[in-house]
KOLMAR-151992 format. One record per residue (C-alpha): chain; x, y, z. Coordinates in Angstrom, 2 decimals. Layout:
   ch         x         y         z
    A         X         Y         Z
...
***
This chain:
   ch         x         y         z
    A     88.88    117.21    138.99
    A     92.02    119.83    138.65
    A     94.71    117.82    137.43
    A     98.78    119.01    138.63
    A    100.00    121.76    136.33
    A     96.57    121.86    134.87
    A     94.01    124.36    135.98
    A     90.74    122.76    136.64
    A     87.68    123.37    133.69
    A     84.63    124.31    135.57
    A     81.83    121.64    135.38
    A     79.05    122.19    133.40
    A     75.66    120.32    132.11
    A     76.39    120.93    128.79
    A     78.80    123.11    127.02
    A     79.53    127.15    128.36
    A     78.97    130.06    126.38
    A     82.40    130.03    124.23
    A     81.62    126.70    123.24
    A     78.55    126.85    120.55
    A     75.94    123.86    120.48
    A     74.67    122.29    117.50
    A     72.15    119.27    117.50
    A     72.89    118.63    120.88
    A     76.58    118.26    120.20
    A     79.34    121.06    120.31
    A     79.47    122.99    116.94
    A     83.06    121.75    116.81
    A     82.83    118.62    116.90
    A     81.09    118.90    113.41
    A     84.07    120.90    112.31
    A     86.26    118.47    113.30
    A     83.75    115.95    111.67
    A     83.88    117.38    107.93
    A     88.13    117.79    108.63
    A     88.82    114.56    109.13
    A     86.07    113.11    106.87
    A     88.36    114.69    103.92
    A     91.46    113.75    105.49
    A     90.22    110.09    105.84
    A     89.47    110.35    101.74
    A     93.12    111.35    101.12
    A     94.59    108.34    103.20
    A     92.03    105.60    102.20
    A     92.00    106.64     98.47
    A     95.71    106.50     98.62
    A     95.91    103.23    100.98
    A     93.00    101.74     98.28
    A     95.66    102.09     95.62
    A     99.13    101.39     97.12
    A     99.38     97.51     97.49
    A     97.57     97.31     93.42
    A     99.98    100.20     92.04
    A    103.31     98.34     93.84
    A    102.14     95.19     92.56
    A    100.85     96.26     89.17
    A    103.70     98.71     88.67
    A    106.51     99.24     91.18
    A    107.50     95.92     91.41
    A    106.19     94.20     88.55
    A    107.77     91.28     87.15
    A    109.95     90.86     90.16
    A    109.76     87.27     91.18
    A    108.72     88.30     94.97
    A    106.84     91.22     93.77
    A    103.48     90.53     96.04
    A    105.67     90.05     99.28
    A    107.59     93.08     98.78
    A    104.48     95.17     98.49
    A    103.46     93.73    101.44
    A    106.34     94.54    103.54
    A    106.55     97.79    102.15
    A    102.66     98.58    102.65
    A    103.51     96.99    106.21
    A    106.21     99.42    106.89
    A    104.10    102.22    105.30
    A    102.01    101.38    107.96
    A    103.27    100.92    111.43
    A    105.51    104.05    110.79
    A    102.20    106.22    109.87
    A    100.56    104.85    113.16
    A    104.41    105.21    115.14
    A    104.61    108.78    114.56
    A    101.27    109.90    116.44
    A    103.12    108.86    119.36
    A    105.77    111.46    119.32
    A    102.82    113.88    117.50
    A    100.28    113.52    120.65
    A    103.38    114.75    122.97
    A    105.02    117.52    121.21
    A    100.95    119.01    121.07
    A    100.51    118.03    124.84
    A    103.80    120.17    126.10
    A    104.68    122.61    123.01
    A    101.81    123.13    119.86
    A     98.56    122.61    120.94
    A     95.86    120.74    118.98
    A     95.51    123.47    116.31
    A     98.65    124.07    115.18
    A     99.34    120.04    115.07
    A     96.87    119.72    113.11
    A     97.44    122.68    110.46
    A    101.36    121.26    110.69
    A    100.19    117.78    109.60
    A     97.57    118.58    107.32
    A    100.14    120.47    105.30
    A    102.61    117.84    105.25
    A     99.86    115.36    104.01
    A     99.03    117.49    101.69
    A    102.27    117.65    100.52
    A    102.76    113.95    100.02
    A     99.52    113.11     98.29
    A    100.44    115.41     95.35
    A    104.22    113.99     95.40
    A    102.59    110.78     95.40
    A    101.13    111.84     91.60
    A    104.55    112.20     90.65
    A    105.12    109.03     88.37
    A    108.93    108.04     89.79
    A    109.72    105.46     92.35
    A    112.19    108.21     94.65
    A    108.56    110.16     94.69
    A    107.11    107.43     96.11
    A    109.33    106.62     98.82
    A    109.35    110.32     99.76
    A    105.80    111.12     99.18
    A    104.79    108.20    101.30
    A    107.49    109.82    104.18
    A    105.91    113.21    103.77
    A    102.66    111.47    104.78
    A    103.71    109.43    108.00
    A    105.37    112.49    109.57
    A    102.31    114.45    108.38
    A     99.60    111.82    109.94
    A    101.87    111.82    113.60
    A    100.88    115.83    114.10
    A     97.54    115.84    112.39
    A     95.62    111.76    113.72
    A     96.51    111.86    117.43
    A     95.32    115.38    118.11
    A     92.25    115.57    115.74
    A     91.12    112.92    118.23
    A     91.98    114.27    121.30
    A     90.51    117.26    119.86
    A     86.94    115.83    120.07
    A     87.82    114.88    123.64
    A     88.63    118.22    124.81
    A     85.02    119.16    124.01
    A     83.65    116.97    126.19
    A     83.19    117.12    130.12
    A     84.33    114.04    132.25
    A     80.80    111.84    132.57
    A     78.70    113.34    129.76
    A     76.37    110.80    128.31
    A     77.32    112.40    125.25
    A     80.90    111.44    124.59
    A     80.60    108.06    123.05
    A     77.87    109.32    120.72
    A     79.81    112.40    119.58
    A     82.81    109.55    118.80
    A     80.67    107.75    117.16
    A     79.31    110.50    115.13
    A     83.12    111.29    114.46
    A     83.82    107.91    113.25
    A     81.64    108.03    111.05
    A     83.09    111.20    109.35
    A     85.81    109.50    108.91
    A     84.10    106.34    107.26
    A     82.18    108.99    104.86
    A     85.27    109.92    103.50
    A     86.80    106.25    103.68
    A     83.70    104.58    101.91
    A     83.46    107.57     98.80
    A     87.55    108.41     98.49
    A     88.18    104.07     97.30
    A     85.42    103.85     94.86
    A     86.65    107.30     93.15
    A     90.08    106.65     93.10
    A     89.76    103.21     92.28
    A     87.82    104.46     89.38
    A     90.18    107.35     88.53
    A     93.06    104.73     88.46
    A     91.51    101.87     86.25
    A     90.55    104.42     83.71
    A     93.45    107.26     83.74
    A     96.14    105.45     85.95
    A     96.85    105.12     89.33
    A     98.72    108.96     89.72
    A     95.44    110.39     88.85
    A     93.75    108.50     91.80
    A     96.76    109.25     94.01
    A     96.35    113.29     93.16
    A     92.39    113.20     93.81
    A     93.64    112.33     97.22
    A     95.56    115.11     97.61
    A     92.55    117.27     96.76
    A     91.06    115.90     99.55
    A     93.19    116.81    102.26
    A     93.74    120.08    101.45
    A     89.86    120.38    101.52
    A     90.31    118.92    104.94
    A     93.12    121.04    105.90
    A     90.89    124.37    104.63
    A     87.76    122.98    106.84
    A     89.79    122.60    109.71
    A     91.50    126.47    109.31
    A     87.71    127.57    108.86
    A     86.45    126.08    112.26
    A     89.18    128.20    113.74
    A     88.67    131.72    112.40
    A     84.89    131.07    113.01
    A     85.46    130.26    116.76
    A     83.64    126.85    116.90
    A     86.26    125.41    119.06
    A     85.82    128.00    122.06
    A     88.65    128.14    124.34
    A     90.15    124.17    123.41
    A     92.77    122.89    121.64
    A     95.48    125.66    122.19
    A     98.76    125.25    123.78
    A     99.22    123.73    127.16
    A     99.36    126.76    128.96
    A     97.29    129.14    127.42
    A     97.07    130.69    123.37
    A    100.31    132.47    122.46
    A    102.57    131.00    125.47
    A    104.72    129.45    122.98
    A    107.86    131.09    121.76
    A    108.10    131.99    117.72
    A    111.50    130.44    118.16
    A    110.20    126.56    119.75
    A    107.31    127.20    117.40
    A    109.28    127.37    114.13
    A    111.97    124.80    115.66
    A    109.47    121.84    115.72
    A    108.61    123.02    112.01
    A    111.66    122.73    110.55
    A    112.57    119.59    112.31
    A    109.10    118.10    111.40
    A    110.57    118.70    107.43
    A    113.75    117.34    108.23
    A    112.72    114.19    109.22
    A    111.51    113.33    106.08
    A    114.91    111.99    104.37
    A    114.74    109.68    107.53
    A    111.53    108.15    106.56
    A    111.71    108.10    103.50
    A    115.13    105.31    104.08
    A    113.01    103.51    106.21
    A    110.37    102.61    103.70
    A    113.16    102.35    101.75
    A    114.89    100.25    104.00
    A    112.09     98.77    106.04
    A    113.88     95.89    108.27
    A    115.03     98.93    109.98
    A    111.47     99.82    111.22
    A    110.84     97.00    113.68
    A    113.64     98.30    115.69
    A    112.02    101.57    115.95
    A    109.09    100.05    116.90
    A    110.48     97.87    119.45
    A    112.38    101.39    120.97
    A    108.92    102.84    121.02
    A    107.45    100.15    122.80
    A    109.94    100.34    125.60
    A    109.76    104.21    125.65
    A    106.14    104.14    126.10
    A    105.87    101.00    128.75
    A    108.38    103.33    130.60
    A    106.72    106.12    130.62
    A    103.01    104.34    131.01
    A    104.61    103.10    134.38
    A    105.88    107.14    135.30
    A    102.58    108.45    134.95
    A    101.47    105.61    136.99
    A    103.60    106.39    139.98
    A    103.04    110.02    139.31
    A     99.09    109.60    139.91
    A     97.00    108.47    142.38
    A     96.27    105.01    142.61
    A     92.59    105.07    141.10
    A     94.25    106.87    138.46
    A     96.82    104.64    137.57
    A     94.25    101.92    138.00
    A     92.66    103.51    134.77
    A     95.66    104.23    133.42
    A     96.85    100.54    133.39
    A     92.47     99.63    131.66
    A     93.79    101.99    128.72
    A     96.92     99.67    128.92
    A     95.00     96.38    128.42
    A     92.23     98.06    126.26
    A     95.44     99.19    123.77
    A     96.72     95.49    123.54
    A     93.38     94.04    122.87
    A     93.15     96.38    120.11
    A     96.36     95.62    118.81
    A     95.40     92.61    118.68
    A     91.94     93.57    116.70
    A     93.76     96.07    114.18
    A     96.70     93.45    113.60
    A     93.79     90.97    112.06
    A     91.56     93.94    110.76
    A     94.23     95.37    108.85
    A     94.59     92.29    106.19
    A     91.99     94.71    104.71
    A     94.14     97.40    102.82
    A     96.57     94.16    101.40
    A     95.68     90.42    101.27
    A     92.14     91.06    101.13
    A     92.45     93.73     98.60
    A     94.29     91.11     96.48
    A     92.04     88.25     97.80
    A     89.07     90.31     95.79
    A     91.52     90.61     93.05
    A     92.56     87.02     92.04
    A     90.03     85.11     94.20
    A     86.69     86.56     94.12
    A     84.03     87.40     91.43
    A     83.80     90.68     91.52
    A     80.32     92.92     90.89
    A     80.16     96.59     90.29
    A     83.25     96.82     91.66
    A     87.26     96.78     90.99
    A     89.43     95.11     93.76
    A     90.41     98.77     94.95
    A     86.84     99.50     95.57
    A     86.22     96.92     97.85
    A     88.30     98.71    100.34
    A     84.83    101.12    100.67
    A     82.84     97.68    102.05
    A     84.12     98.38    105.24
    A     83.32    102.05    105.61
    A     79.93    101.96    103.74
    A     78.97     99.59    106.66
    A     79.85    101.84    108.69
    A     78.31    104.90    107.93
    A     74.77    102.40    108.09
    A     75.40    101.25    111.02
    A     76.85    104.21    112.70
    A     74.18    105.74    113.90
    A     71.70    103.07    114.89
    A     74.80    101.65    117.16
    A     75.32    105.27    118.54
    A     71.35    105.31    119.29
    A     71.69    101.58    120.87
    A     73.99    102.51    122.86
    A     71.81    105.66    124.40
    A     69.05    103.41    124.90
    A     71.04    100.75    126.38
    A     72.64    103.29    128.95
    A     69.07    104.46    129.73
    A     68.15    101.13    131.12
    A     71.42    100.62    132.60
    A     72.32     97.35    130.82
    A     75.12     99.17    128.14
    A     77.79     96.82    128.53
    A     81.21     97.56    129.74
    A     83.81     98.76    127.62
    A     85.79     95.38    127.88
    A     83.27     93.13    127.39
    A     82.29     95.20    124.15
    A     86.15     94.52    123.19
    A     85.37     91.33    123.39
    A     82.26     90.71    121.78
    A     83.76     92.95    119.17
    A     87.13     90.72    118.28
    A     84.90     87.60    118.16
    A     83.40     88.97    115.30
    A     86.44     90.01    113.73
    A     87.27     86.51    113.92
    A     83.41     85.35    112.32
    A     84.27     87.37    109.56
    A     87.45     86.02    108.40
    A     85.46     82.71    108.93
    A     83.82     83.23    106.29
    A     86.45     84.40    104.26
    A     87.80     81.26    104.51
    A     84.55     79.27    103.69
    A     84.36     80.76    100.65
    A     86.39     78.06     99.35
    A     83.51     76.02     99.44
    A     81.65     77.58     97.09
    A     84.01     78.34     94.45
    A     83.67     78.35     90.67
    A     85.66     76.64     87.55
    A     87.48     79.70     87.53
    A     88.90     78.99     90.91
    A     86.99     82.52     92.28
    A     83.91     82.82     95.06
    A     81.05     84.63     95.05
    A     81.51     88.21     96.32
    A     78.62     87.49     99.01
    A     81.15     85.85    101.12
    A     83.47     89.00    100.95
    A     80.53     91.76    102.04
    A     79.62     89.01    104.45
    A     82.68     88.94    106.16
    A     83.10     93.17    105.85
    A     80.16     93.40    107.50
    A     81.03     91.41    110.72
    A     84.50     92.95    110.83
    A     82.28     96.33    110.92
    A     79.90     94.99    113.58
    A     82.95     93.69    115.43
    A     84.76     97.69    114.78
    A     81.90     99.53    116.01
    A     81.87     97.63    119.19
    A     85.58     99.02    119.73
    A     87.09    101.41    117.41
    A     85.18    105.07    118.85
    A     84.06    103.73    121.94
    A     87.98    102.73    122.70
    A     89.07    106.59    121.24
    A     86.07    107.91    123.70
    A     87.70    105.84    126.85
    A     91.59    106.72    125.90
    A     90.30    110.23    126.88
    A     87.96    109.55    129.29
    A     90.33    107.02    131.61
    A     93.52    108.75    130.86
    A     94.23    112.41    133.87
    A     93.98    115.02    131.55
    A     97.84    116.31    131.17
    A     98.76    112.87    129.58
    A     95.70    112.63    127.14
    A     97.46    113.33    123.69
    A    100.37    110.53    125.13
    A     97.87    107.85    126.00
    A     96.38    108.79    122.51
    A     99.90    108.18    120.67
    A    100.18    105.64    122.85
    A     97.10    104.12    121.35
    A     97.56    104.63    117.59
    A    101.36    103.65    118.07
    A     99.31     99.97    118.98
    A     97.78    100.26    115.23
    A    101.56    100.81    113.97
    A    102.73     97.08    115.58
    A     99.67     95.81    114.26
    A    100.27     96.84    110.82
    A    103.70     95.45    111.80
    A    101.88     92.07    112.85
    A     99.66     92.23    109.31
    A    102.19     92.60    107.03
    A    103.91     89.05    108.41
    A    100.50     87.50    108.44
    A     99.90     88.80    104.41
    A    103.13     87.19    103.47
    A    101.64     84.24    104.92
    A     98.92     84.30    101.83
    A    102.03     84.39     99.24
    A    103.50     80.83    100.24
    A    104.34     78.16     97.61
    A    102.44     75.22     96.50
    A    101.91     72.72     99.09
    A    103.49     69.80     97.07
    A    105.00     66.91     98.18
    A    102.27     66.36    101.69
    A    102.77     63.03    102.98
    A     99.34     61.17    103.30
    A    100.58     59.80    106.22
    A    101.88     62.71    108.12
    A     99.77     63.23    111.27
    A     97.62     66.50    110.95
    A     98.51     69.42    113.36
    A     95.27     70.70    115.83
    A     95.57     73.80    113.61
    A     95.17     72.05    110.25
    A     92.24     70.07    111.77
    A     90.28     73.41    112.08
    A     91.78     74.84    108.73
    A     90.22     71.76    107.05
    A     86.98     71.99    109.24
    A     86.04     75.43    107.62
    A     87.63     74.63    104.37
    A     86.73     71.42    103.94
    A     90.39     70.60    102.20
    A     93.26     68.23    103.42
    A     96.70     69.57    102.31
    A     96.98     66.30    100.23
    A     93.95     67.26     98.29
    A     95.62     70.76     98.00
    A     98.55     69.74     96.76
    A     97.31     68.80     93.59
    A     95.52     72.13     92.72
    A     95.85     74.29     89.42
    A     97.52     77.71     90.36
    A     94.39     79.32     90.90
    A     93.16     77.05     93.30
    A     96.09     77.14     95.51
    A     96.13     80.44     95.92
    A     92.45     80.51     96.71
    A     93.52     77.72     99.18
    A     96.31     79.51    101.27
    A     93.95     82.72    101.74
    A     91.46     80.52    103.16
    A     94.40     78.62    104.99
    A     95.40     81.72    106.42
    A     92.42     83.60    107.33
    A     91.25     80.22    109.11
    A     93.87     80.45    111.32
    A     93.36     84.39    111.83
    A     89.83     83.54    112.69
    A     90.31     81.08    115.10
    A     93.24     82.64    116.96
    A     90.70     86.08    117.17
    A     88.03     84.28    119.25
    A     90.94     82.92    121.18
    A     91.88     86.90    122.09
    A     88.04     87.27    122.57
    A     87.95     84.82    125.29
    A     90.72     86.12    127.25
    A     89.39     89.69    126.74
    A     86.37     88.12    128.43
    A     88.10     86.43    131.29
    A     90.13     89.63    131.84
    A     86.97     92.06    132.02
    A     86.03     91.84    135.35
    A     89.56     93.28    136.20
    A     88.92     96.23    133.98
    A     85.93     96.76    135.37
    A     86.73     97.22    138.78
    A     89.86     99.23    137.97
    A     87.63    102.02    135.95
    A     86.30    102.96    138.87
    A     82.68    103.81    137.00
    A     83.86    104.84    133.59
    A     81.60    102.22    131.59
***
């Protein structure tokens, strides 16, 4: 369907003649694959590291050391997620895909060899460098993959998939190595190997492009060279002078929720132009992406507890095997890359006999396993040893239903951004959806301060115990009087499993109203499964 100010593609069963094929897929797509499978080693090394080394080193000794590397990693977070939202426009109207990306992939690059740099002001701007990087290079890698894709093909959620799992490669390989590179040079060493890594992501990328595996897509709006040298190298230098401005708001991070509060309203506003500005089956889409992109707020805000009090969960609290607590960031992602393919086959076959299930009721099948998982987390606690730690079984355990409960949302929600969204606001709807990731790192970082709480001392026996503690002490099987008289290690093995209780239970909450909701969603996708 031509789109307004859009020229229409012309259909086609598979891919044209500019667009080369490989294993049924475009060639492309395995471009973009081995990119972002190098870029995704860069950030996860780095994000495997960043909570230990501010801990270990930044702010060590400091009495409120922990929560302040929580709120910074927080920060850290939702501005790395905030800035796609601003990237995914200025490549829908000005850059293009390709020269997003290349702009990005240089900043990043940038910032993970800063981040070597052993001084605390190299930090803050290194980790600046990388957020303004990751808004021009995430959003429009992923839309990227879109673009190669036809409205309808049977192929799209498979060649996400596929995707995904490029970037889990590089996710599940770049912790263990830098998690080994920092335990036995030091952490800079594991922050430069990162760096390594996206260049070599930034040089695949450039390679896809002089080879011509990308056809005709990913060019500016309007056609290749219809941008001005002058707009061009304007967005440049302003993409490098926003860097002082991140850098004070890691810096100064109680500043960032108002940013992403101003987001939010910019985006709800324009969500509801582009609604008027369509027709009404469009908009009807337009407002599934809405509710898909809270739900997975939602999912990421919980999910996220994974790059800081889980990482120091396995540090203090769990007996660790052939593995350092940075390395169990690679759980997640080894999962992955098992199951990615057997869930991108399942959901062929399932298609085939026309019983796939809708995209929301796979949202919600997938946050009620979020929400098993941190279950048994908190279980754990029953199991634990004199030296108040639990057997890493209960960890991979609960890694491995957070992964089931990913791959029921993660690419297939990426694949439906682009496939509900009209095709001039794609890159929009795609900031649109990581800026949701940057509120839920937002959300984390309050829940991981959560785990850092006091003893609980001085518990009446006779105060009358809240719904909420009556389920805490149902998976735990601990009253807060018997808590209160625990040795250190014990309590803090107590408010994890406190906490992720409570982050369990309120995720099959969001699971059930992601159920009751689907119907709705349903009907308004007009046939997009």
């Amino acid at each position: 369907m031509a789109t307004e100010g859009i020229p229409a593609k012309p259909q086609k069963d598979a891919f044209d003649g500019d667009m080369q094929e490989m294993f049924g897929h475009p060639k492309g797509l395995f471009y973009l694959f081995f990119a972002e499978m190098w870029e995704r080693f860069s950030f996860y090394g780095m994000r495997a590291l960043l909570v230990l080394y501010m801990t270990d080193v930044l702010f060590n000794g400091l009495p409120n050391g922990e929560e302040l590397s929580f709120v910074v990693y927080a920060a850290y977070g939702a501005l790395v997620y905030a800035t796609p939202f601003v990237g995914g426009m200025i490549a829908d109207k000005l850059l293009g895909y390709r020269k997003a990306i290349m702009l990005g992939g240089a900043l990043m690059s940038l910032g993970h060899f800063v981040l070597a740099i052993e001084s605390e002001y190299a930090f803050y701007i290194a980790l600046a460098l990388i957020i303004v990087g990751n808004g021009f290079f995430k959003p429009n890698i992923s839309s990227f993959v879109g673009s190669l894709y036809q409205e309808g093909d049977p192929r799209r959620d498979g060649g996400f998939t596929i995707f995904y799992m490029g970037i889990n490669l590089g996710a599940a390989i770049a912790p263990i190595f830098c998690g080994w590179l920092a335990v036995e040079y030091g952490y800079h060493w594991g922050f430069g190997a990162a760096g390594v890594g996206m260049l070599a992501g930034l040089i695949f990328f450039w390679d896809g492009m002089r080879k011509g595996v990308f056809g005709n897509e990913g060019h500016p709006p309007n056609g290749k060279g219809t941008v001005s040298k002058m707009i061009e190298s304007v967005v440049y230098i302003l993409a490098f002078m926003s860097v002082p401005l991140f850098t004070f708001l890691v810096w100064e991070n109680e500043y960032v929720s108002w940013i992403l509060y101003g987001a939010l309203a910019v985006s709800i506003a324009y969500i509801a132009y582009i609604m008027i500005s369509v027709s009404t089956q469009e908009a009807q889409r337009v407002f599934v992406v809405a509710l898909l992109t809270f739900f997975i707020t939602v999912f990421w805000s919980f999910f996220e507890q994974s790059g800081s009090s889980l990482t120091l969960f396995a540090k203090y609290s769990v007996d660790l095997v052939l593995m350092n607590a940075a390395q169990t960031n690679s759980i997640n992602a080894i999962f992955i890359i098992i199951f990615a393919i057997p869930f991108s086959i399942m959901w062929v076959t399932l298609s085939k006999r026309k019983i796939n299930p809708y995209t929301p009721i796979k949202f919600a099948l997938g946050i009620a396993q979020l929400g098993l998982g941190f279950l048994i987390f908190a279980l754990s606690i029953r199991f634990v040893n004199e030296s108040a730690q639990v057997p890493m079984i209960f960890l991979v355990l609960g890694y491995l239903l957070m992964t089931t409960g990913e791959l029921f949302i993660s690419p297939v929600g990426l694949s439906k951004v682009t496939e509900l969204t009209p095709k001039q606001f794609v890159g929009f709807m795609m900031g649109v959806w990581f800026l949701s990731s940057a509120f839920a790192h937002h959300i984390a970082g309050i829940i991981a301060t959560l785990t850092t709480g006091g003893k609980t001392e001085g518990v009446q026996a006779s105060t009358e115990p809240s719904f909420i503690d009556a389920l805490v002490e149902m998976i735990t099987g601990v009253t807060p009087e018997h808590a209160s008289t625990f040795s250190e290690g014990m309590e803090k093995l107590y408010t994890y499993s406190t906490v992720f209780s409570q982050v369990g239970f309120a995720a099959i909450g969001f699971a059930i109203l992601a159920l009751i909701l689907s119907p709705l969603m349903i009907k308004w996708s007009h046939g997009i499964r």
